[in-house]
C-alpha angles and dihedrals in degrees: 000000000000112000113210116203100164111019127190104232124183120226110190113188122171090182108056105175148099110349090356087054095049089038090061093041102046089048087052091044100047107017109097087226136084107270105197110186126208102181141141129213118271099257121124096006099183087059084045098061094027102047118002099085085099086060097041086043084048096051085044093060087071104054107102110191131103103253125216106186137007116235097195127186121233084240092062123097096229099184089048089046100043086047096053090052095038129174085018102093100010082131104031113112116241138216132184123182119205112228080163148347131229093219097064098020108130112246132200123277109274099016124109128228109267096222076196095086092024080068091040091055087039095060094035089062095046091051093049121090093219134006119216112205121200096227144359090258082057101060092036098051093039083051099046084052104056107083092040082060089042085055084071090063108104089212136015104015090211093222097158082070081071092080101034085070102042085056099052092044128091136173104252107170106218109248116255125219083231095151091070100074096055079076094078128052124246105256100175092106082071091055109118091204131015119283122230104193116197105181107163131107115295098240138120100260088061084062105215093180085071095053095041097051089053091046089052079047090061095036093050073067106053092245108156120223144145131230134206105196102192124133113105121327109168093099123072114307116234104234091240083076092055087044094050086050088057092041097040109023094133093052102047111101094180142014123175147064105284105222077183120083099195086056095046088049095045088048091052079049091062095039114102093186143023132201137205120194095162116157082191144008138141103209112348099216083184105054085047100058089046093054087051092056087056103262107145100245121222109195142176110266089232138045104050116326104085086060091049108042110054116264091239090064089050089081098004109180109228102031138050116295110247101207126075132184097194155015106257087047093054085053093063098036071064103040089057093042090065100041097053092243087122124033122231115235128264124266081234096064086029086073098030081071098069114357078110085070096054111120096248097067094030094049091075092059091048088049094040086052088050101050084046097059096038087047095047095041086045082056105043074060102062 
């Protein structure tokens, strides 16, 4: 048998941005094999997944290296890809991780799912060894989903691929560059006022609505606060960020998208609180670095966030709960927040939330998964 101590793996990835982008970059910093990336910026995603399998085919022609497995992203069009380098990894293991899928991903209001890149990520998953889902809620909605999407067949539903994929999918949490952050002091104890941190994408399915009408909420009581409004801004503003500006400009202490990470991780050390209004997500990156810099999360008591954060801080009992079900219920988590009423937990149970996803302990279950499909496909081949 060929033993492989170092192996060359090929992470193709059409979509390199936000949590893809750290993804890729987490597993080359901290894996003990050669990552070799084959990826394109974020613009124009639709053309990514639908047509840019040529490019990413293309780029491919000029690795040289034997390869030993495919780390696909769930925005690739394997079959297209592994068509247009045929015979080249008819034997390679491969791998996709699903950051996303196209069945349950939230639209915009008024814009239809396109069934065109639900197939795509259909046949893409058939076509995969082995699927990697960001969180337990992943797998379970996408799964939930499937027949629902079989149902638009004409013919055979092909219903019995249902179970082809569960049993090639497993829950694999991405790994988080958590140790970063232990390079910059906590400086929240010199806030004036307390310091409510959103630092998601500023996009509808993070539904801001939601967070800026609790914040007028507080504010309609005189209740005194900060806010650092950082996450992603380089898609189309919702218009709730332009009107907090109007309505909050003094207490603002910051507005904008941070390109530098000392800043961004200086900003989570000043946060005292971080919400989460989220209709939809998969795996917030984001929520969980501030919570590891100490900011009191208040989260949605759904997607993701009960299997991530431990079932004795969802009610803790001295200190303020972390989980909310509505709106009127994350108002007075709030409310009580900035009055003192609750106490916010300590930095101490904050990381204990997550230091287990750093990507220095994450990074041995990625490798293990990686020997064991290389060893099991080197001896397939014997």
């Amino acid at each position: 048998m060929r033993i492989i101590e170092v192996m060359n793996i090929l992470a193709v990835e059409p979509f390199n941005s936000g949590s893809h982008k750290a993804f890729l970059e987490g597993l080359r910093k901290h894996s003990r094999h050669e990552i070799i990336p084959i990826k394109l910026n974020y613009k124009g995603w639709k053309w990514r997944m639908h047509g840019d399998s040529v490019t990413l085919a293309e780029l491919t022609s000029h690795v040289e290296e034997e390869i030993d497995l495919l780390l696909i992203s769930s925005m690739t069009n394997l079959p297209a890809f592994l068509s247009l380098t045929n015979p080249r990894f008819a034997h390679t293991p491969k791998v996709m991780y699903m950051h996303e899928n196209q069945l349950t991903q939230p639209l915009p209001e008024g814009e239809e799912r396109d069934l065109t890149y639900c197939y795509i990520n259909y046949l893409s998953m058939l076509v995969a060894d082995r699927l990697l889902f960001s969180s337990q809620f992943h797998l379970d909605d996408f799964m939930n989903a499937l027949p629902g999407f079989l149902e638009n067949y004409p013919d055979d539903k092909h219903l019995r691929t249902i179970e082809q994929i569960r049993n090639k999918s497993i829950v694999m949490y991405p790994g988080l560059d958590l140790k970063y952050f232990d390079r910059h002091p906590d400086t929240r104890k010199e806030n004036e006022r307390p310091v409510i941190v959103w630092n998601q994408r500023w996009q509808f399915d993070r539904n801001p609505a939601m967070f800026f009408r609790v914040l007028n909420r507080l504010n309609d009581i005189d209740l005194e606060f900060d806010l650092i409004l950082a996450g992603d801004s380089k898609h189309t503003k919702p218009e709730e960020f332009e009107k907090a500006w109007r309505r909050f400009g003094d207490q603002i202490t910051h507005f904008g998208y941070v390109e530098d990470a000392e800043k961004y991780s200086k900003l989570l050390h000043s946060g005292d609180i971080v919400v989460s209004t989220a209709t939809y997500e998969f795996f917030c990156v984001a929520l969980m670095e501030a919570i590891y810099c100490g900011c009191h999360p208040l989260v949605p008591k759904r997607l993701h966030y009960p299997e991530l954060i431990p079932k004795p801080l969802h009610q803790p009992l001295l200190h303020a709960p972390v989980l909310y079900e509505n709106e009127d219920q994350l108002f007075l988590h709030m409310k009580n927040l900035l009055t003192g009423q609750t106490k916010p937990l300590p930095k101490a149970s904050l990381q204990n939330i997550n230091k287990h996803l750093d990507w220095t302990r994450k990074i041995r279950e990625y490798d293990a998964l990686f020997d064991d499909l290389v060893k099991v496909e080197v001896e397939a081949s014997f």
